[in-house]
C-alpha positions in Angstrom: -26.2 -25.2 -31.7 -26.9 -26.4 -28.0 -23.1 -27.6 -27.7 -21.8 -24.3 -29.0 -24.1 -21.9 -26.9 -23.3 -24.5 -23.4 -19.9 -24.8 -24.3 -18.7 -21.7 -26.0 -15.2 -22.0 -28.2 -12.6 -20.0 -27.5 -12.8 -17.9 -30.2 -16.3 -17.6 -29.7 -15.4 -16.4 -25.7 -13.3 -13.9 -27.3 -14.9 -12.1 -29.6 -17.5 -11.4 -26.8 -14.9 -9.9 -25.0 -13.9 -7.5 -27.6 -17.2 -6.3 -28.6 -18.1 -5.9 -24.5 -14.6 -4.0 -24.6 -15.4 -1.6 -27.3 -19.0 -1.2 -26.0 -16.9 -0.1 -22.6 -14.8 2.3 -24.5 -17.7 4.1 -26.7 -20.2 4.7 -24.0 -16.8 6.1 -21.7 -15.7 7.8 -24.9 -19.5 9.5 -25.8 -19.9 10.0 -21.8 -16.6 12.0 -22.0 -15.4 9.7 -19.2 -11.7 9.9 -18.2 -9.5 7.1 -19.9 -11.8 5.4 -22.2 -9.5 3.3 -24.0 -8.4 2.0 -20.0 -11.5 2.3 -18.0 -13.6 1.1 -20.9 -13.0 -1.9 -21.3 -11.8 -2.7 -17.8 -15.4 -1.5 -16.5 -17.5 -3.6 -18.8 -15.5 -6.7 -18.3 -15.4 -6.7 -15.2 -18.9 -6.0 -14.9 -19.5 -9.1 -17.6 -17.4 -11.3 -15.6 -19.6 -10.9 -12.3 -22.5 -11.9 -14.3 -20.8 -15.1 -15.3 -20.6 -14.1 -19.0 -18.5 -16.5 -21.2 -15.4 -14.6 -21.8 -11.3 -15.3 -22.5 -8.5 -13.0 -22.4 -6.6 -12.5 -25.2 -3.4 -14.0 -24.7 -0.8 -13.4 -26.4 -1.9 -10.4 -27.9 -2.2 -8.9 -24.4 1.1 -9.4 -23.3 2.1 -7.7 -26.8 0.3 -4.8 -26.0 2.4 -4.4 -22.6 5.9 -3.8 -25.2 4.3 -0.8 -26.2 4.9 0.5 -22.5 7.7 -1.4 -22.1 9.4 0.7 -25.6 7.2 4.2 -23.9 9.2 3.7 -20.5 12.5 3.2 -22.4 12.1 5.8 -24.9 12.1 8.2 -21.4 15.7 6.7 -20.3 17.8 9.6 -21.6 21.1 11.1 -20.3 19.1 13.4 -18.3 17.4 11.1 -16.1 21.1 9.7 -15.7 21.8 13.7 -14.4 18.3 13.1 -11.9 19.3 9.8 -10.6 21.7 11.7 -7.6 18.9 13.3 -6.5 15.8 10.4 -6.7 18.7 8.0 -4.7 16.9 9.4 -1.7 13.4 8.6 -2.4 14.4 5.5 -4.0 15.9 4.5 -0.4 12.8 5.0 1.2 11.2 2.1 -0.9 13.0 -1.2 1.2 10.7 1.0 4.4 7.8 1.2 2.6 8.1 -2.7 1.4 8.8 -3.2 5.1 6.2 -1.4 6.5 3.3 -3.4 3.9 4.3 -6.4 4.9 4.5 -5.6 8.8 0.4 -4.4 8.1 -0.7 -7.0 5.6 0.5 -10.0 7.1 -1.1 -10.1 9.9 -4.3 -8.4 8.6 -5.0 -11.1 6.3 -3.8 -13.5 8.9 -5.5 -12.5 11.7 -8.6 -10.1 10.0 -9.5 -13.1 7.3 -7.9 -15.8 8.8 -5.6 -16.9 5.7 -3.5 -19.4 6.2 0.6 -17.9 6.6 1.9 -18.4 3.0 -1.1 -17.3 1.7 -0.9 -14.2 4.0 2.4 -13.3 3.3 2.4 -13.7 -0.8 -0.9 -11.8 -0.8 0.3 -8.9 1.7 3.4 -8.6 -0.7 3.8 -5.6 -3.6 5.2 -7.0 -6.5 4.4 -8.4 -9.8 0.8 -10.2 -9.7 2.5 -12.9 -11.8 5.9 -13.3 -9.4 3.9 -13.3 -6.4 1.1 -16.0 -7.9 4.3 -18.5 -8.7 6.2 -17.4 -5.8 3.5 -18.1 -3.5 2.3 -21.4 -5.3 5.5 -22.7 -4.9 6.0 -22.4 -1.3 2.2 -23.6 -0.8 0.1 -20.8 -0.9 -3.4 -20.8 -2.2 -3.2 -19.9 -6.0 -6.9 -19.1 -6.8 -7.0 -16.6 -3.8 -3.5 -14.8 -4.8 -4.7 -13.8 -8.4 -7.9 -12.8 -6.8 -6.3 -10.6 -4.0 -3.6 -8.7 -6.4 -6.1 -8.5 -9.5 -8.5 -7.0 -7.0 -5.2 -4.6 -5.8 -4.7 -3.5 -9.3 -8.2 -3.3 -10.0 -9.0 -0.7 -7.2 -5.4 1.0 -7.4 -6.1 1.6 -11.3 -9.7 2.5 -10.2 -8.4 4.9 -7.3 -5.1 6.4 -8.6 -7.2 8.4 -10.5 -9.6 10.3 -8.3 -6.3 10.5 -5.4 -4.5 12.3 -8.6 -7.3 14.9 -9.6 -8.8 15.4 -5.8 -6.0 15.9 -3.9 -3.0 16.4 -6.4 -4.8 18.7 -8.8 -3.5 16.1 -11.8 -4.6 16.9 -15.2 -5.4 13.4 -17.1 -5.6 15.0 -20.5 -1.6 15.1 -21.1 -0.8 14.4 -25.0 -0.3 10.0 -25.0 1.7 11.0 -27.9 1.7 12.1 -31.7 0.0 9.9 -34.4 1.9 7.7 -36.4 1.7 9.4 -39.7 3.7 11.7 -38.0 6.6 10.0 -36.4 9.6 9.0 -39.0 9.3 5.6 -40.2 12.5 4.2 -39.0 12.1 5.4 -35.7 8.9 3.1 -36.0 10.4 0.4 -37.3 13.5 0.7 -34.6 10.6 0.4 -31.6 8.8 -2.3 -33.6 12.1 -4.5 -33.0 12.9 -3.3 -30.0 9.4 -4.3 -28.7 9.7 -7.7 -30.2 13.4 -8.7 -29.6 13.2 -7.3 -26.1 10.3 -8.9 -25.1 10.7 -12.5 -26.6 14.8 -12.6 -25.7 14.1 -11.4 -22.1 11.5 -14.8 -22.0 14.2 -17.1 -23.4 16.7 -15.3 -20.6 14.1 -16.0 -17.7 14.1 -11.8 -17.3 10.9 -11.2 -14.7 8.2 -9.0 -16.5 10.2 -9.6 -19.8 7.4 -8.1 -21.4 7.8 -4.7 -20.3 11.5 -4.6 -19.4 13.0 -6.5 -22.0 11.5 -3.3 -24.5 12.3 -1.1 -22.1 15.7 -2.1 -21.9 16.6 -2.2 -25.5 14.9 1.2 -26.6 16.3 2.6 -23.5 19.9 1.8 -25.3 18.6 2.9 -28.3 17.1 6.5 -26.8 21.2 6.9 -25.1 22.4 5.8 -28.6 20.4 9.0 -30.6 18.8 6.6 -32.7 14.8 7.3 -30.5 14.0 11.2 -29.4 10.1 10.0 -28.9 7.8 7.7 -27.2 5.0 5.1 -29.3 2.7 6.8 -31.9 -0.7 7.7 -29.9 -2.8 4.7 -31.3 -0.6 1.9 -30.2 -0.4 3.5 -26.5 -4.4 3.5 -26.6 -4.1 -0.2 -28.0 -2.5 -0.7 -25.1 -4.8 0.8 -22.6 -7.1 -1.3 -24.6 -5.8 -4.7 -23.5 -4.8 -4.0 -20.5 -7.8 -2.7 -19.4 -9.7 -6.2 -20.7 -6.8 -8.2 -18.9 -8.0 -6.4 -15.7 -11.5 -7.0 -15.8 -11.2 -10.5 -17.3 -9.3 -11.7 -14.2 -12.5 -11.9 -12.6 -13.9 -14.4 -14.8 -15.7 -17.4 -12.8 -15.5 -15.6 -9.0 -18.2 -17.0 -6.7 -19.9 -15.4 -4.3 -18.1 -17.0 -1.6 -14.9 -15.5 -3.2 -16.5 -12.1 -3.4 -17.5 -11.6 -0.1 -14.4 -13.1 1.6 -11.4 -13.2 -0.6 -12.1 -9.8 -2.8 -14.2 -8.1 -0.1 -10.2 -9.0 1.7 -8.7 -7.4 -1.5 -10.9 -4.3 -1.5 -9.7 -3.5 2.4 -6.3 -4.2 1.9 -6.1 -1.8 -1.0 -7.5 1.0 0.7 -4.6 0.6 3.2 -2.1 0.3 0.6 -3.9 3.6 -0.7 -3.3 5.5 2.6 0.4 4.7 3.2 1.3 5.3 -0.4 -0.7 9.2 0.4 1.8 9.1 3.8 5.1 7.9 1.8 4.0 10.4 -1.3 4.0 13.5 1.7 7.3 12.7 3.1 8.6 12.5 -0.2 7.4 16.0 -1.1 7.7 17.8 2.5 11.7 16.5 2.0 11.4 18.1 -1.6 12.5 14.9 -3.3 10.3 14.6 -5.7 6.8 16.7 -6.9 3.3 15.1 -5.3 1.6 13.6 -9.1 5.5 12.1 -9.5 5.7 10.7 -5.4 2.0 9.1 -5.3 2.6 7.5 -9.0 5.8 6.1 -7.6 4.8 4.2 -4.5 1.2 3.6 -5.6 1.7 -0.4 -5.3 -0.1 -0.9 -8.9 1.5 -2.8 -12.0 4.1 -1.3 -14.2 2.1 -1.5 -17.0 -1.3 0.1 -15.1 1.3 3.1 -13.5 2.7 3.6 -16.8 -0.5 4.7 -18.3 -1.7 6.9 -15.5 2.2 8.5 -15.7 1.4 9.5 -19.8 -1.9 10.4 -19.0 -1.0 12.8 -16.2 2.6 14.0 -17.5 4.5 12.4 -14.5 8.2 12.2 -14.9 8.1 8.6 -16.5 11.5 8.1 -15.4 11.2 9.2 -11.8 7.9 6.8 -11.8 9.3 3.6 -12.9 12.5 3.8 -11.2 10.6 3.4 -7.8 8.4 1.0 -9.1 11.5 -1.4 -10.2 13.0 -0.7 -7.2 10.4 -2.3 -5.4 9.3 -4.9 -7.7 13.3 -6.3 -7.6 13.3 -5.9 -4.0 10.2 -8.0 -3.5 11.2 -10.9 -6.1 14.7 -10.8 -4.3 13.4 -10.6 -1.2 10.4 -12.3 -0.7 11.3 -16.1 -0.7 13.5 -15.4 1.9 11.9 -13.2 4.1 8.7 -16.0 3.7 11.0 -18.3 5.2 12.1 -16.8 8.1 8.6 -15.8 8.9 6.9 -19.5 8.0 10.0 -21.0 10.3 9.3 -18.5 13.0 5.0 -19.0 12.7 5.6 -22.9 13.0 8.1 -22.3 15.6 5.3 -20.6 17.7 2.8 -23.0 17.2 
C-alpha cells in the first residue's frame, strides 16, 4: 500500500483526474457558472495541479476529443463561406501584421523584461500551435520546460479572458445552442462524422499534417458538408465531451510547476498574455471600424488561443465558425512557415551583435 500511495500508477493518476474533473463541472454546473463542461474541469485541475496532486492527462483520448471540433469546424465549410471568402481576404491580410507586430513586442519583453535567453524568447513570443512551437523551439535550442509553461499559461488565461472581453465589452451571449442531441441527428450523418473524425485524424498523423487532429476532420467533413452528404455540426454531447477534455488537458499542463517556475516563468506568461489581450482588442477595432467583420467574429479571430479552445468559445457565442478559423489557420501556417526562418535571421543577427 505504501508503494502505491508514494508511487501512484497511471491509472491510478487518472482516475483522480476524472473525478477532480467532474467535481469541476458539477459545482460550475449547480453554481450556474458559464461553460461548465470547459471551465470545470480546467479550474479544478489546475487548481489540483498547484497543490502537487498526482494527476495524468488522458492521452489519447484527449487528442480524440479535439476530432469532434475538428468534424464541428468542417461541418461549417459550406459553399457559402466559399461566397464570404472575397470579403474576409482583407482581414485575413491583416494577420502576417499582427504576427509581426507580437513578435516585434514579445521578443524583446521576454528578452530584456525576464531575461530569457534568444531562442527561448523568440519561440515563446511566437502565436502558434503550443505543440509546433514546443518542437520548433527544442530543436533550435530553446528551453522546452519553459515553452510549454509560457503557451499553456497563454491558452490558460486567453481561455480564462476570452470570455469576460466577449460578455463586457462585446455584449456576447455564451448560451448559443452547442448543437442538437444525438437521438435526433440521422444516423448516417453520425456514422459519416464518426469516420471522418477517425480517418482524418489518424491519416493526417501518417501524412505529418500539423494539428492533424483537428484539421485532418476538418478537412474531410469539410468535403463531405460541399458534397451534401453533412447539413449539421456534432450531436451536443460529444461537443461537451470535448470541452470536457480539453479543459482537463489545460489544467493538467501544470502538473509538477515549482514555485520558482510560478513566479518567473508563468508570472512571464501571465504578462505576456495580457499584452497579447490588448492588441488582439486593437486588431478586433480596426477590423470592425473597416466593417470587415462583426466585433464577437474579429476578437475570436485574432485572439492568439488554440484552435480547439477558439472553437468552443465560437459555438458557445454563435461566431461565424468559418470567419473564426480562417484567421486562426491563417496564422498558425504563417507561424510554422515562418518561424524557423525568421528565428534565424534574428539568432544570426543577436550573435552578430554580441
Amino acid at each position: 500500500m505504501p508503494t502505491l500511495l508514494n508511487s501512484p500508477s497511471l491509472m491510478t493518476k487518472r482516475a483522480l483526474t476524472f473525478g477532480l474533473a467532474v467535481l469541476g463541472t458539477s459545482v460550475f454546473w449547480a453554481l450556474n457558472l458559464p461553460l461548465p463542461f470547459l471551465f470545470g474541469p480546467m479550474s479544478a485541475c489546475l487548481i489540483a495541479a498547484l497543490a502537487h496532486a498526482p494527476m495524468e492527462g488522458f492521452g489519447q483520448v484527449s487528442v480524440a476529443a479535439r476530432t469532434i471540433l475538428g468534424v464541428a469546424v468542417g461541418a461549417s465549410i459550406t459553399p457559402d463561406l466559399f461566397v464570404q471568402l472575397p470579403k474576409m481576404a482583407s482581414s485575413i491580410l491583416l494577420v502576417p501584421f499582427f504576427i509581426l507586430l507580437i513578435a516585434m513586442v514579445g521578443v524583446p519583453f521576454f528578452r530584456k523584461v525576464w531575461g530569457f535567453d534568444p531562442k527561448t524568447a523568440f519561440y515563446a513570443a511566437m502565436p502558434g500551435g503550443l505543440q509546433d512551437m514546443i518542437i520548433f523551439g527544442t530543436e533550435a535550442g530553446a528551453n522546452p520546460r519553459t515553452l510549454s509553461l509560457i503557451h499553456g499559461t497563454r491558452v490558460l488565461i486567453i481561455v480564462t479572458l476570452a470570455p469576460v472581453f466577449l460578455t463586457v465589452f462585446y455584449d456576447a451571449d455564451l448560451t448559443n445552442p452547442i448543437g442538437q442531441p444525438a437521438r435526433d441527428l440521422p444516423i448516417h450523418e453520425l456514422a459519416l462524422m464518426l469516420v471522418a473524425a477517425v480517418i482524418g485524424w489518424k491519416g493526417g498523423e501518417r501524412i505529418g499534417l500539423f494539428g492533424a487532429s483537428i484539421l485532418g476532420p476538418m478537412i474531410l467533413t469539410a468535403a463531405l458538408s460541399l458534397g451534401d452528404f453533412i447539413h449539421t455540426r456534432p450531436p451536443r454531447e460529444a461537443i461537451l465531451a470535448a470541452q470536457f477534455f480539453i479543459g482537463c488537458a489545460i489544467g493538467v499542463k501544470f502538473v509538477g510547476v515549482t514555485w520558482t517556475e510560478l513566479r518567473r516563468v508563468v508570472a512571464a506568461g501571465f504578462t505576456y498574455v495580457i499584452v497579447l489581450a490588448v492588441l488582439a482588442a486593437v486588431f478586433t477595432a480596426l477590423v470592425t471600424t473597416l466593417g470587415l467583420g462583426h466585433p464577437v467574429e474579429a476578437f475570436l479571430a485574432f485572439a492568439p488561443g488554440g484552435q480547439a479552445e477558439m472553437t468552443v468559445l465560437a459555438i458557445v457565442s454563435g461566431a461565424d465558425l468559418g470567419f473564426v478559423i480562417t484567421h486562426h489557420l491563417t496564422r498558425i501556417v504563417l507561424v510554422i512557415i515562418g518561424a524557423p526562418i525568421a528565428a534565424n535571421l534574428i539568432l544570426k543577427g543577436t550573435q552578430n551583435r554580441d
